[in-house]
N, CA, C and O of each residue as an XYZ file, in Angstrom:
792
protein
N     -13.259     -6.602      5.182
C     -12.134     -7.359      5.729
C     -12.606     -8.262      6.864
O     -12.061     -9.357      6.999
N     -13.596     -7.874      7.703
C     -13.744     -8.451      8.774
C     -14.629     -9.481      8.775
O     -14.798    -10.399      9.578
N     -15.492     -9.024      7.149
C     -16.307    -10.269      7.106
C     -15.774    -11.637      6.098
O     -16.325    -12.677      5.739
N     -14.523    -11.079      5.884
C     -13.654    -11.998      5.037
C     -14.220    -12.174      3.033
O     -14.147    -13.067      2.189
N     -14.678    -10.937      3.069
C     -14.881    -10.842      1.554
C     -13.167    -10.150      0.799
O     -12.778    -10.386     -0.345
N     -12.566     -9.458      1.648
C     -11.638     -8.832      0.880
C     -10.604    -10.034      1.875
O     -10.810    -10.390      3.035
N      -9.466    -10.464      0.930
C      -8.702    -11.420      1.507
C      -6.946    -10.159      1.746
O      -5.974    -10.509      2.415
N      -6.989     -9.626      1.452
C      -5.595     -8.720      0.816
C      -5.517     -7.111      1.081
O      -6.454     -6.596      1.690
N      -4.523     -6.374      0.681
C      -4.757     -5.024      0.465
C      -3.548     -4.505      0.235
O      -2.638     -4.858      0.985
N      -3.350     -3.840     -0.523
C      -2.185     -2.787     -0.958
C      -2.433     -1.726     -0.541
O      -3.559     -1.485     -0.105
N      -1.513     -0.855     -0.558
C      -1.726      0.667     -0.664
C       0.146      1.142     -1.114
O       1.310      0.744     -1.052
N      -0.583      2.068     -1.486
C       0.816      2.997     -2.021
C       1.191      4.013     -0.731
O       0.358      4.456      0.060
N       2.401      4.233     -0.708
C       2.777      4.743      0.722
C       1.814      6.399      0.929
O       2.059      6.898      2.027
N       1.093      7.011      0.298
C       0.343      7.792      0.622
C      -0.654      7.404      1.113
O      -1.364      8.290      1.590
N      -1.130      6.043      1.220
C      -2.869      5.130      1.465
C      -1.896      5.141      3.056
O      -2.508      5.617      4.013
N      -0.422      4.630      3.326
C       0.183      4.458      5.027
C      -0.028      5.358      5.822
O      -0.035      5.196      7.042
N      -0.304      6.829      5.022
C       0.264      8.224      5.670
C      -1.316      8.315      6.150
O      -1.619      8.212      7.339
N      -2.207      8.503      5.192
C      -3.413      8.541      5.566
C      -4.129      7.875      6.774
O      -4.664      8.340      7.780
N      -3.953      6.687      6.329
C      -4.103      5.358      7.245
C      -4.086      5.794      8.610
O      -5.046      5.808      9.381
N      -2.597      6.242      8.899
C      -2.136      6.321     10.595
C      -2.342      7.621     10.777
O      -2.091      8.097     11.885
N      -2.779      8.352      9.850
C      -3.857      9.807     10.496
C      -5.279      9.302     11.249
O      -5.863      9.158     12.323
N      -5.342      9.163      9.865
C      -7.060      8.111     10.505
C      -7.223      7.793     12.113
O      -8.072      8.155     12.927
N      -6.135      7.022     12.220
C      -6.144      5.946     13.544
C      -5.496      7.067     14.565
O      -5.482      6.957     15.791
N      -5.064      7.958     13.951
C      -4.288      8.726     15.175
C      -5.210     10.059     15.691
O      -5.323     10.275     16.898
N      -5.814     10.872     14.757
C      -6.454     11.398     15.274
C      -7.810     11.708     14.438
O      -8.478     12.738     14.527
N      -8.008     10.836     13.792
C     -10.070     10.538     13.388
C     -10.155     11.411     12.195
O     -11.208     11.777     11.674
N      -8.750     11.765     11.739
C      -9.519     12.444     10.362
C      -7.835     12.774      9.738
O      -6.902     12.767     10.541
N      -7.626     13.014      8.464
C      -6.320     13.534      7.609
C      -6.867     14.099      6.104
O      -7.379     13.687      5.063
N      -6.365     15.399      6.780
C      -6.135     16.426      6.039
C      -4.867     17.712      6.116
O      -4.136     17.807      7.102
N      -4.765     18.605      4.971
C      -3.602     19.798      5.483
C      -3.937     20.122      3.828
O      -4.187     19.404      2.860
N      -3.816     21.446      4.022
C      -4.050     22.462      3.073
C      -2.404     22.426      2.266
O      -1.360     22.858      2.754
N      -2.560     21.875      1.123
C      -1.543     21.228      0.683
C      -0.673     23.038      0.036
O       0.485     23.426      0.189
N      -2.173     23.898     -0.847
C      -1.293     25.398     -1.113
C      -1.093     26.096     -0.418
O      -0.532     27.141     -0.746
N      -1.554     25.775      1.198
C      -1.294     27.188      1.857
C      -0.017     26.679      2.646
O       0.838     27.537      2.867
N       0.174     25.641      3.011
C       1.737     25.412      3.498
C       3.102     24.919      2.791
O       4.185     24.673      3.321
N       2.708     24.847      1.390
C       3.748     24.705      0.545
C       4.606     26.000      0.284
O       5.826     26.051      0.128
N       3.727     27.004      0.271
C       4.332     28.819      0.317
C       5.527     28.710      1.412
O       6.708     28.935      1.145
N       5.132     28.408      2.429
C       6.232     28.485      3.440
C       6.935     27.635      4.060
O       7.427     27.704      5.186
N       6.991     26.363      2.858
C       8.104     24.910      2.789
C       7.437     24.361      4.760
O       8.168     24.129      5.723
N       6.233     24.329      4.730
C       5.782     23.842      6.171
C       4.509     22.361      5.945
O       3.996     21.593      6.759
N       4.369     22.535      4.151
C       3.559     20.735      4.106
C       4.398     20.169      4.144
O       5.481     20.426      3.618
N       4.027     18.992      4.958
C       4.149     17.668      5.035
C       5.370     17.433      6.323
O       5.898     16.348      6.569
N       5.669     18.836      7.103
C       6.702     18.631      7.971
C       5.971     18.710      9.238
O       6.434     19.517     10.044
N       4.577     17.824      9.716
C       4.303     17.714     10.695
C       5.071     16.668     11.157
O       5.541     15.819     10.400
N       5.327     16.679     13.086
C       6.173     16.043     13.415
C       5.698     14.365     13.827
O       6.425     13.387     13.653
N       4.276     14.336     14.419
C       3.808     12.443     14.345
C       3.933     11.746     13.675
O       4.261     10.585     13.917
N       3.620     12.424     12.141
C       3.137     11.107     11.310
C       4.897     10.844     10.713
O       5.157      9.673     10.438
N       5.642     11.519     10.591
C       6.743     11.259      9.903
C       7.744     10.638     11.066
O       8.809     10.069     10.825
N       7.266     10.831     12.176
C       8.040     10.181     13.328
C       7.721      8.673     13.679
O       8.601      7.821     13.801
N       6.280      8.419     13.837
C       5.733      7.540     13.998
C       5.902      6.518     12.771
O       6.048      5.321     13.018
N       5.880      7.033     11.323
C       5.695      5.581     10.620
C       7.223      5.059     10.396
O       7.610      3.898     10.263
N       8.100      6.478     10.397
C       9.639      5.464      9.866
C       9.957      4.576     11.003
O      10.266      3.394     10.856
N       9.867      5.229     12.236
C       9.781      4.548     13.370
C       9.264      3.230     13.250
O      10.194      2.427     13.323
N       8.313      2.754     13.117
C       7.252      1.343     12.544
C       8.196      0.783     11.675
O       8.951     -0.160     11.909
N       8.063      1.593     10.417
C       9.152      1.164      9.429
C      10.552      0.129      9.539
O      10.696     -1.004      9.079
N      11.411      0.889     10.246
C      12.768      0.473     11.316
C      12.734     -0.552     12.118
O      13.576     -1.444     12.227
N      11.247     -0.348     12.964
C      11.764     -1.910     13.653
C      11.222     -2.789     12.621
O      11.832     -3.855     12.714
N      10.508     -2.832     11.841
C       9.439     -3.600     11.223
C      10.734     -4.496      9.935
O      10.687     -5.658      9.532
N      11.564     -3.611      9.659
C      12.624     -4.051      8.733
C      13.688     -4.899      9.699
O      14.141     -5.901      9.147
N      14.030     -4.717     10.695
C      14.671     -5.586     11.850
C      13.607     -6.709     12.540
O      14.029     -7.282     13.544
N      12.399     -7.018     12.113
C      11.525     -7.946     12.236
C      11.272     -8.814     11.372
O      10.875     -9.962     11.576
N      11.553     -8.159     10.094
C      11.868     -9.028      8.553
C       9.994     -9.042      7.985
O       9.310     -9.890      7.410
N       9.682     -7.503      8.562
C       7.943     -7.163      8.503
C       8.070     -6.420      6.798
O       8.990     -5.989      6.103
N       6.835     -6.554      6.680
C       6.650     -5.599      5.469
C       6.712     -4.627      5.476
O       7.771     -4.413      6.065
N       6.001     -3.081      5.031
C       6.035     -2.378      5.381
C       4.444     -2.223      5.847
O       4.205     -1.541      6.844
N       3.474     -2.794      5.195
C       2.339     -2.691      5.586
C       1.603     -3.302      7.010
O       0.517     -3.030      7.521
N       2.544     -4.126      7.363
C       2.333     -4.726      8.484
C       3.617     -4.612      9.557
O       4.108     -5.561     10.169
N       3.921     -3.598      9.608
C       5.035     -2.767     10.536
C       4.177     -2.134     10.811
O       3.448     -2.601     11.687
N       3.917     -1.170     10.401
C       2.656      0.005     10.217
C       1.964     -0.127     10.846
O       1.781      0.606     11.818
N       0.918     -1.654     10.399
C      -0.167     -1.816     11.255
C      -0.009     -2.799     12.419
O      -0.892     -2.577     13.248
N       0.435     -3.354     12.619
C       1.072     -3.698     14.218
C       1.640     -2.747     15.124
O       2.079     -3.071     16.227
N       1.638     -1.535     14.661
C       2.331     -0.524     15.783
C       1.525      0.313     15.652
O       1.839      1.423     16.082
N       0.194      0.152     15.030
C      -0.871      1.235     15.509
C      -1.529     -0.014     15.842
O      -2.486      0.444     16.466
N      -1.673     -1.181     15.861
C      -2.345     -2.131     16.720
C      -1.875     -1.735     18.280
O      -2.661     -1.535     19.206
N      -0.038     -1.651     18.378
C       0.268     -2.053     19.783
C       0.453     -0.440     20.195
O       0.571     -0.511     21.418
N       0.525      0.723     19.898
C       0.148      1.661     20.427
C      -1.067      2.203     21.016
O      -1.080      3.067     21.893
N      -2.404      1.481     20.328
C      -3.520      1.779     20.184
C      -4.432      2.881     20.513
O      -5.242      3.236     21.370
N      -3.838      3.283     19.282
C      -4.129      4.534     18.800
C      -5.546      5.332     18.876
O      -6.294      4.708     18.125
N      -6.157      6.281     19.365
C      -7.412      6.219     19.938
C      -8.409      5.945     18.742
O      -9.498      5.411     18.950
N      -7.954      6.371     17.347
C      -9.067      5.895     15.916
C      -8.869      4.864     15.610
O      -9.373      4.536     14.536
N      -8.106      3.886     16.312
C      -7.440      2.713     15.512
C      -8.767      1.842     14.664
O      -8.524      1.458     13.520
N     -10.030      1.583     15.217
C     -11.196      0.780     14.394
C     -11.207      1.925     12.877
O     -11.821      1.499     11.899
N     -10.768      2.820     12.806
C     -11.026      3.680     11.314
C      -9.688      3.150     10.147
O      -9.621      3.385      8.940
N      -8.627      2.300     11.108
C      -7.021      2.017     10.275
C      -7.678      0.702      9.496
O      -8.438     -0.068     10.084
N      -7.223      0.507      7.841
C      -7.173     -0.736      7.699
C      -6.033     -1.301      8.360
O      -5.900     -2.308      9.055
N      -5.151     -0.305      7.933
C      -3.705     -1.223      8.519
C      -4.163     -2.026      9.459
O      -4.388     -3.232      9.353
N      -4.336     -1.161     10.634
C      -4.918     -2.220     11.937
C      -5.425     -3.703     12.116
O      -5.029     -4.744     12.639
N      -7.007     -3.035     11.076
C      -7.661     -4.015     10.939
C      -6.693     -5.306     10.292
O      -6.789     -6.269     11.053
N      -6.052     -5.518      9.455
C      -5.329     -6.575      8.763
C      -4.281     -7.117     10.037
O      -4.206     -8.306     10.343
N      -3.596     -6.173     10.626
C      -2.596     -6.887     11.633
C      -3.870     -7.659     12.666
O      -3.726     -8.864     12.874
N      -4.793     -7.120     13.139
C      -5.417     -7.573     13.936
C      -5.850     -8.959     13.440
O      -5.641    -10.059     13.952
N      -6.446     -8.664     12.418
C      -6.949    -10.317     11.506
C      -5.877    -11.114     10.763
O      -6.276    -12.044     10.062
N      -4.420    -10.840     10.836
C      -3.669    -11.268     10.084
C      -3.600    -11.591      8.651
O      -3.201    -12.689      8.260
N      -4.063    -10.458      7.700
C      -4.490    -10.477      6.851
C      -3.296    -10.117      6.158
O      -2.499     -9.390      6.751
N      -2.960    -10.621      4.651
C      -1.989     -9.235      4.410
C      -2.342     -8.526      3.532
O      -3.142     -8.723      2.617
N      -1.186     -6.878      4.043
C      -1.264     -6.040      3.902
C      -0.197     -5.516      3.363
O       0.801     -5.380      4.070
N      -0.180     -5.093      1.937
C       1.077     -4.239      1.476
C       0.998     -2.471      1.514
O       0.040     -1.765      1.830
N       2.581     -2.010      1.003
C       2.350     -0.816      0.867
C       3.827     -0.587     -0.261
O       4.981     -0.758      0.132
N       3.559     -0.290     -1.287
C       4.482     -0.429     -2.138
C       4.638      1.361     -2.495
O       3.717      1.982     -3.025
N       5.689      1.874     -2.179
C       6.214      3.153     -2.072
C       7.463      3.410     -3.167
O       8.463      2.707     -3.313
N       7.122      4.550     -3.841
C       8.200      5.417     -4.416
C       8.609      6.716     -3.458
O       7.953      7.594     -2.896
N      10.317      6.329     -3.576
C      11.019      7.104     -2.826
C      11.260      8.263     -3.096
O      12.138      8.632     -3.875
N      10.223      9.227     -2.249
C      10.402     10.546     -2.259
C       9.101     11.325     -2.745
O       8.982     12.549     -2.693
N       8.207     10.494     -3.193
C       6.944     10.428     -3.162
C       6.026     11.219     -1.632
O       5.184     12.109     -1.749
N       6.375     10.743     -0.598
C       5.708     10.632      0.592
C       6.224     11.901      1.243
O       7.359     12.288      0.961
N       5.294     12.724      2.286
C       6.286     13.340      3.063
C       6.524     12.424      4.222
O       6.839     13.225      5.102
N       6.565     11.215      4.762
C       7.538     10.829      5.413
C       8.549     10.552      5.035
O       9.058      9.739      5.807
N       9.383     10.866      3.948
C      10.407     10.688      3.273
C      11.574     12.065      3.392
O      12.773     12.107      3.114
N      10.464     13.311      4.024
C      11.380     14.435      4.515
C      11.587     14.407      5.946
O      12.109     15.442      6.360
N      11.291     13.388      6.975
C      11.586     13.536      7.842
C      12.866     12.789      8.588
O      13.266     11.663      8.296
N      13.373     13.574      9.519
C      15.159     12.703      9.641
C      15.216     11.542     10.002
O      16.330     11.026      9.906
N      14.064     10.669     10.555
C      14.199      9.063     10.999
C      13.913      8.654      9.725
O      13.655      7.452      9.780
N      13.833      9.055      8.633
C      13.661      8.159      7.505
C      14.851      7.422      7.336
O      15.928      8.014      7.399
N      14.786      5.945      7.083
C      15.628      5.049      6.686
C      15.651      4.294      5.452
O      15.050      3.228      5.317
N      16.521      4.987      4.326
C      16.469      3.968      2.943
C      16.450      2.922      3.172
O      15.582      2.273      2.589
N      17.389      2.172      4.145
C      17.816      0.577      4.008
C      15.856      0.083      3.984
O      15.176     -0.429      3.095
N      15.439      0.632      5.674
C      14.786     -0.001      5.946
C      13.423      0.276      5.334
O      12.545     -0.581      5.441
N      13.151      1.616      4.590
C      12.237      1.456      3.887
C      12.130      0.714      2.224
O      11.118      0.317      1.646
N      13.563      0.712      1.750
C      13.337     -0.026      0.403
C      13.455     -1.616      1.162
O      13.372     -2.458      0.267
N      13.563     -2.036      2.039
C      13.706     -3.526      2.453
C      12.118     -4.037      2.717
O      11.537     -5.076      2.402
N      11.682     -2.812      3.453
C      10.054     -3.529      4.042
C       9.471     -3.483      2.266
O       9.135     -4.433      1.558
N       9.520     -2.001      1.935
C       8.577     -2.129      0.516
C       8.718     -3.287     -0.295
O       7.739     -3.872     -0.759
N      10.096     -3.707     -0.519
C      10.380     -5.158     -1.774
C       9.912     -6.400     -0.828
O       9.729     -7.349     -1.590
N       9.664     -6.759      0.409
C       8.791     -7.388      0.770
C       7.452     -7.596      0.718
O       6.718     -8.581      0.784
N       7.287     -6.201      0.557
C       5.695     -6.756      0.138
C       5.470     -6.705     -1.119
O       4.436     -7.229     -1.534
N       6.352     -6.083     -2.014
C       6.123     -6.684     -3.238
C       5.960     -8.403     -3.305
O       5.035     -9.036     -3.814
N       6.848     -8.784     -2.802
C       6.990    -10.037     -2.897
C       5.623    -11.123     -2.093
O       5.163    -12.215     -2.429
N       5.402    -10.465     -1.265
C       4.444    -10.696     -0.699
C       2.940    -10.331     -1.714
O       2.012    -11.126     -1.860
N       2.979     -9.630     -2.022
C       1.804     -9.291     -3.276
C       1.839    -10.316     -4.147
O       0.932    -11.125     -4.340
N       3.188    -10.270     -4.820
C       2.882    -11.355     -5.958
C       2.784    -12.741     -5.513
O       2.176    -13.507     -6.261
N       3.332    -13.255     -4.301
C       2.168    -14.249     -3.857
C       1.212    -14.257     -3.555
O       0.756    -15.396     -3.660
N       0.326    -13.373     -3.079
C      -0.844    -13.399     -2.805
C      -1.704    -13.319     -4.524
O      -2.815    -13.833     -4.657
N      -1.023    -12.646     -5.655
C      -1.532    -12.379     -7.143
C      -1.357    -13.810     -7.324
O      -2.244    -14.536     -7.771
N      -0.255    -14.190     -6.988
C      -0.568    -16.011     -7.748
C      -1.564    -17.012     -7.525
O      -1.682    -18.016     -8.227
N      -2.416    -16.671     -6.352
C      -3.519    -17.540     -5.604
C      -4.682    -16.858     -6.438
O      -5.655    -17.609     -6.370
N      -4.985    -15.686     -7.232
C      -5.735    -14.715     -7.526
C      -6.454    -14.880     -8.424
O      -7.151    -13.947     -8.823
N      -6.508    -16.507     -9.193
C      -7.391    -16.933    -10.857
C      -8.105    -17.097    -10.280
O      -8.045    -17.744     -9.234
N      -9.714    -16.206    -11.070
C     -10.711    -16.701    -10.104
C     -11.443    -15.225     -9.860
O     -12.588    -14.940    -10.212
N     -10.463    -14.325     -9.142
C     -10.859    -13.652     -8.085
C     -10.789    -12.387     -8.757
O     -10.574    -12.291     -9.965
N     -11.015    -11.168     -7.788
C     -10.910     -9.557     -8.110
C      -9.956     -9.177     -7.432
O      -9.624     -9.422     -6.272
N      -9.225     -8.131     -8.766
C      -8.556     -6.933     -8.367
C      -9.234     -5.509     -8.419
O      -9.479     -4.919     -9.471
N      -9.557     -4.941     -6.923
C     -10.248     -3.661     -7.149
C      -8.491     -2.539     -6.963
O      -7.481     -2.886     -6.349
N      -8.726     -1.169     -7.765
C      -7.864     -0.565     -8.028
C      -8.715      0.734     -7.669
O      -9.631      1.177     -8.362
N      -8.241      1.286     -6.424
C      -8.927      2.647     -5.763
C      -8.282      3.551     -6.015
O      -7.097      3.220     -6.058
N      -8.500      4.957     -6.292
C      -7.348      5.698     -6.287
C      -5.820      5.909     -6.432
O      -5.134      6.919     -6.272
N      -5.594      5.009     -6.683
C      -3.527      4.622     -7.206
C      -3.452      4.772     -8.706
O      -3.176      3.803     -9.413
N      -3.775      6.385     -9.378
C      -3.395      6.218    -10.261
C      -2.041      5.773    -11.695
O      -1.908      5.916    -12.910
N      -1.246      5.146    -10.436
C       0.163      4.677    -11.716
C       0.715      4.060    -10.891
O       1.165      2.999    -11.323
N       0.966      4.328     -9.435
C       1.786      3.380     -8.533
C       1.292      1.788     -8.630
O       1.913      0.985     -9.326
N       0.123      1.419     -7.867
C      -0.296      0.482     -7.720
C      -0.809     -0.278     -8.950
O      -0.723     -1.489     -9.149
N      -1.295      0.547     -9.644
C      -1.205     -0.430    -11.149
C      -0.230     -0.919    -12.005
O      -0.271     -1.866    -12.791
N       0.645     -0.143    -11.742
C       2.385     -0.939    -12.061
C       2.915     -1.411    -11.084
O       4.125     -1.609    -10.971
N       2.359     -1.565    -10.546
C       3.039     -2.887     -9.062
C       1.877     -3.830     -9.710
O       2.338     -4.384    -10.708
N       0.686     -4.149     -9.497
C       0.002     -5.489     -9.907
C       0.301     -5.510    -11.499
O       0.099     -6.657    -11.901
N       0.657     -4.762    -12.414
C       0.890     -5.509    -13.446
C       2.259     -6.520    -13.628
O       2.445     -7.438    -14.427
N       3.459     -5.765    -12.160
C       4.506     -6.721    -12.511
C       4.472     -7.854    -11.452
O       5.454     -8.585    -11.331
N       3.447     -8.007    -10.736
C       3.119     -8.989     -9.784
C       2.050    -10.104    -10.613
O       2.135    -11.296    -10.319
N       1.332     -9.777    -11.363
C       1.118    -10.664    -12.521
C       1.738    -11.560    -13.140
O       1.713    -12.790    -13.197
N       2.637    -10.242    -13.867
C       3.766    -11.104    -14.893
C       4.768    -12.172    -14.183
O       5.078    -13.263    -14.663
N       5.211    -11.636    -12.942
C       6.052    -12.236    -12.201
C       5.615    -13.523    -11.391
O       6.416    -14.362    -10.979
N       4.151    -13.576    -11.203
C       3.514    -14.652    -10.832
C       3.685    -15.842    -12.349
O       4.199    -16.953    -12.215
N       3.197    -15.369    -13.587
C       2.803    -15.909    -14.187
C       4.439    -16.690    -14.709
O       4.509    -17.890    -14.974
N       5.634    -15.751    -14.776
C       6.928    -16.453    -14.947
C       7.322    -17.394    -13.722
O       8.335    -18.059    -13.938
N       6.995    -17.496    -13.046
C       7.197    -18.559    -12.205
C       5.836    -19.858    -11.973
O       5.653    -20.762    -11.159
N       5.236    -19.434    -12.940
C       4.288    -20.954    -13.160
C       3.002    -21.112    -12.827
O       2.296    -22.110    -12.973
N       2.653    -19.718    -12.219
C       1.277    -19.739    -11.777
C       0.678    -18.825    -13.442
O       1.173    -18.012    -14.221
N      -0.803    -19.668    -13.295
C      -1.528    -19.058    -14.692
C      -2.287    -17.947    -14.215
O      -2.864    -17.350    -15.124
N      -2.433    -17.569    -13.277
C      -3.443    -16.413    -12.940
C      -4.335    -15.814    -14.398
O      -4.071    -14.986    -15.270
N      -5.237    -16.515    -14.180
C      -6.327    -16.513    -14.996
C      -7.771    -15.962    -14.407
O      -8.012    -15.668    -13.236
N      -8.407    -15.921    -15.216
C      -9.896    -15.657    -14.916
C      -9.966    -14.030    -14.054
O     -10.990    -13.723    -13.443
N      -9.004    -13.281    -14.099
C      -9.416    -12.402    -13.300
C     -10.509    -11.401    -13.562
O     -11.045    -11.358    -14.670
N     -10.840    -10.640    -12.637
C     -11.716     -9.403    -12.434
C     -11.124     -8.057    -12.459
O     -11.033     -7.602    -11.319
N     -10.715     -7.313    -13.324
C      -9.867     -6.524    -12.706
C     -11.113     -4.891    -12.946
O     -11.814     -4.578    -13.908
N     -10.886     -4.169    -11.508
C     -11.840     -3.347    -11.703
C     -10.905     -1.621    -11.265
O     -10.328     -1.532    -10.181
N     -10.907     -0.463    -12.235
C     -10.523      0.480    -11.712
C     -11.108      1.485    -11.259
O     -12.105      1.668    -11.958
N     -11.029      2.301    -10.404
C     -12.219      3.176     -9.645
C     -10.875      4.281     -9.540
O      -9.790      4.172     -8.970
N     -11.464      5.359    -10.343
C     -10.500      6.971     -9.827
C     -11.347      7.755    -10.374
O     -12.197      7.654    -11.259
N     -10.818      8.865     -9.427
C     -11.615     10.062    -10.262
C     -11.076     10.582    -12.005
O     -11.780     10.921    -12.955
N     -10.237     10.516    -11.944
C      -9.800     10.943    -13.553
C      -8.964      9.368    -14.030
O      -8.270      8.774    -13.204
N      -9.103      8.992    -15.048
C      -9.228      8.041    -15.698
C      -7.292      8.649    -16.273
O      -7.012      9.782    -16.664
N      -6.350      7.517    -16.132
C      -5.006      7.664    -16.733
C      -4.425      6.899    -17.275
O      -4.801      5.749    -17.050
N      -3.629      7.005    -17.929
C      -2.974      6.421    -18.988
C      -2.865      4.667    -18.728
O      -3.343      3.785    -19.441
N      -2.126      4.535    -17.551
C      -1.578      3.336    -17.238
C      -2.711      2.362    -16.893
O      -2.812      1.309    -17.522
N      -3.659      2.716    -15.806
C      -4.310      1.843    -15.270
C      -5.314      1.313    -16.640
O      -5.544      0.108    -16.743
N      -5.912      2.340    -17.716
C      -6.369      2.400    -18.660
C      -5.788      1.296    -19.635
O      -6.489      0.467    -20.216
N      -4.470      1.393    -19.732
C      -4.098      0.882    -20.717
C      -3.430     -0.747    -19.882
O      -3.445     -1.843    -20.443
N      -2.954     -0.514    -18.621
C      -2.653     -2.328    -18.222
C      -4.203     -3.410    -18.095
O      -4.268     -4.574    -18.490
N      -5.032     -2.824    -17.610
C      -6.246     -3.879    -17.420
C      -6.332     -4.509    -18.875
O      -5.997     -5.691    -18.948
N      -6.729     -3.889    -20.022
C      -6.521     -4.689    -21.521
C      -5.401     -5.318    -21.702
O      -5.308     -6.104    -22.645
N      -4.244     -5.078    -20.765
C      -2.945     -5.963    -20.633
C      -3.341     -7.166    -20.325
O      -3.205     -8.226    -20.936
N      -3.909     -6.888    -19.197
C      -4.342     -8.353    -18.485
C      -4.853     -9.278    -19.180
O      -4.406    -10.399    -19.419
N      -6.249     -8.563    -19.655
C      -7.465     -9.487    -20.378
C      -6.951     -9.948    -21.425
O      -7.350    -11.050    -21.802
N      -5.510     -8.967    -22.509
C      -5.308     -9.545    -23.769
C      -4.283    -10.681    -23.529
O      -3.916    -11.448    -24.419
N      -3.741    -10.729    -21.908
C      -2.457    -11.891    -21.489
C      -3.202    -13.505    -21.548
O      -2.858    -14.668    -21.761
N      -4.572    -12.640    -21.171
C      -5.372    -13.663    -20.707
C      -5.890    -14.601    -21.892
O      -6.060    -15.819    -21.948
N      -6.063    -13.653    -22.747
C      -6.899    -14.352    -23.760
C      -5.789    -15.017    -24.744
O      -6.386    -15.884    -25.381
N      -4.670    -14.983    -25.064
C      -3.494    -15.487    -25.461
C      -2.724    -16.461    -24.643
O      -1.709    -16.985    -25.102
N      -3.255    -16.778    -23.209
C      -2.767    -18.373    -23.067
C      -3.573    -19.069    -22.609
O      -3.338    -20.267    -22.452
């Protein structure tokens, strides 16, 4: 990012949660079977306080959600903050999405969660994605770990680029996961066969 090879970035609202661990205290993790026994994952009190919080004003700023996020671990500054991409992108003004299914996340069990303002920031950066996908003939899509979220967000940021007049052509599209799934498997030959048909 900093050397300006990656222009962009998504993440699915689990890449946010991570993210502002990172920056908050230098590492994220939690033993997902040993506190599910006693309904106690995912009900730590920072991270679910801190991002809807971001979230909220960030939707009364007319912010994304990815850059709510990372402007308020920019302006908190958070003692890991050089480990946040988020950061890094608010800092460089880069953008940054985070395209979330509701109820997905455990910041989604905590009481400052706000529907309005989290389905408002997320469809912004959709929108914000598929402009940035329309500038994208040419270039690479790398696909990290998002096995179904994020690959059905860039396949309808494609299509949706391409119905409004942009050809997004020539792409790169590359997937990287540990177990190989249905969707991401089966949209990249989406792409290439969209591609090769206009």
């Amino acid at each position: 990012m900093e050397r300006g090879i990656i222009h962009a970035v998504a993440l699915n609202g689990a890449g946010v949660i991570h993210d502002f661990e990172l920056a908050y205290m230098g590492e994220t993790s939690e033993d997902v079977a040993a506190s599910l026994k006693d309904g106690s994952f995912g009900m730590g009190e920072e991270t679910g306080a801190f991002i809807n919080q971001a979230i909220s004003e960030g939707s009364i700023k007319g912010l994304g959600l990815g850059a709510a996020v990372g402007q308020a671990i920019l302006k908190a500054r958070l003692p890991h903050r050089k480990l946040s991409i988020l950061e890094t992108a608010a800092r460089l003004g880069m953008p940054v999405t985070s395209h979330v299914a509701i109820g997905t996340d455990i910041i989604h069990m905590h009481p400052k969660t706000d529907g309005k303002a989290l389905g408002d920031c997320s469809l912004r950066d959709f929108r914000t994605l598929t402009s940035v996908v329309s500038t994208l003939g040419g270039g690479v899509y790398l696909n990290f770990g998002s096995a179904v979220v994020l690959p059905e967000v860039f396949l309808k940021c494609v299509n949706l680029a391409r119905n409004l007049g942009h050809p997004v052509r020539n792409l790169t599209t590359v997937n990287v996961d540990f177990i190989p799934h249905y969707r991401p498997l089966t949209n990249a030959p989406h792409w290439k066969a969209a591609e090769d048909t206009t």
